[in-house]
N, C-alpha and C positions, 0 to 999 in steps of 0.2 A: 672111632674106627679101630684104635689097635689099646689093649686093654693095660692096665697100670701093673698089671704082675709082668709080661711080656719084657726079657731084655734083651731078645734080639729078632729084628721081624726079616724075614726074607721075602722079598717085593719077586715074583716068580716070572718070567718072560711068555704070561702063560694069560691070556686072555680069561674071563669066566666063564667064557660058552668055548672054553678047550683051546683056541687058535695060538699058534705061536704068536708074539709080540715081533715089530717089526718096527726100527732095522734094524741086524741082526747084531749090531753093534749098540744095541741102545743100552746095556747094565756099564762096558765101561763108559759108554758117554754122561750116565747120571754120575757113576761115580768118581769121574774128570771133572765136574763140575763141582762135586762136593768136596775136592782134595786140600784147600785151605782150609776146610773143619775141622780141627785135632787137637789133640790136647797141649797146650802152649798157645797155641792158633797160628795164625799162616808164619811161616819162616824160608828164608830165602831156598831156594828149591822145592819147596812143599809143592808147589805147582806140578812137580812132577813123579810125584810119590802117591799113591791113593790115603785118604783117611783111612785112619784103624777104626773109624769110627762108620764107614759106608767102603763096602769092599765087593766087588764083582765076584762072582763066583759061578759054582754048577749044584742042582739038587737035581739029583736021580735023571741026568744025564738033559737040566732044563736051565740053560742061564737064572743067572739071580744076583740081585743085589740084597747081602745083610747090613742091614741098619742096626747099630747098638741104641741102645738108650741113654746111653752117655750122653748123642749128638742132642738129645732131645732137653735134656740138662741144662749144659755147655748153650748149645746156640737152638731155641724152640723155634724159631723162623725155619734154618735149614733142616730141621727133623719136616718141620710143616710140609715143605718144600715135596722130600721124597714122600710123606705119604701121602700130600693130593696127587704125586705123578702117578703114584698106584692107584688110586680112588679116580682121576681123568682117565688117565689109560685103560681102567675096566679090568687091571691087574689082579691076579689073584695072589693073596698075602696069609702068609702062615706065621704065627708066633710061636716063638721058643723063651720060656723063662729060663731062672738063672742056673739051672740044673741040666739044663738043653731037651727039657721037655714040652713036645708039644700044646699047645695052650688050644683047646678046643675053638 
């Protein structure tokens, strides 16, 4: 699904037949779940800090979670993880290589 040049994919709150994703809360809940993924790996607090590696965010004014390729590296289960949530969820996913350019 997400291609070997791609290092950073953004999972969009954005269904593929257009629909917002719901609940409206679900990028930081994925990325609450993935906060002991980082580089060191979990350390006291990290529970409450987001990974550098899965961070919530907005594109063109549409929640999103960006996934690095690090997480995929480091731990391939929790990479697995966020992108069957996009491939279950019907999520629509854009890749950016390491240049921050678009990945067709």
């Amino acid at each position: 699904m997400v291609s070997n040049a791609a290092k950073e994919v953004f999972i969009l709150g954005l269904t593929r037949t257009g629909k917002a994703f719901r609940p409206s809360d679900w990028a930081e809940r994925l990325a609450g779940v993935m906060s002991p993924f980082r580089p060191g790996g979990p350390q006291p607090g990290s529970h409450l800090r987001y990974s550098p590696w899965c961070i919530p965010s907005s594109l063109d004014g549409i929640k999103c979670v960006i996934v690095n390729r690090e997480l995929r590296d480091a731990e391939p289960m929790a990479w697995d993880f966020c992108i069957n949530f996009a491939r279950d969820n019907n999520l629509q996913v854009r890749e950016y290589d390491a240049q921050g350019r678009l990945i067709a």
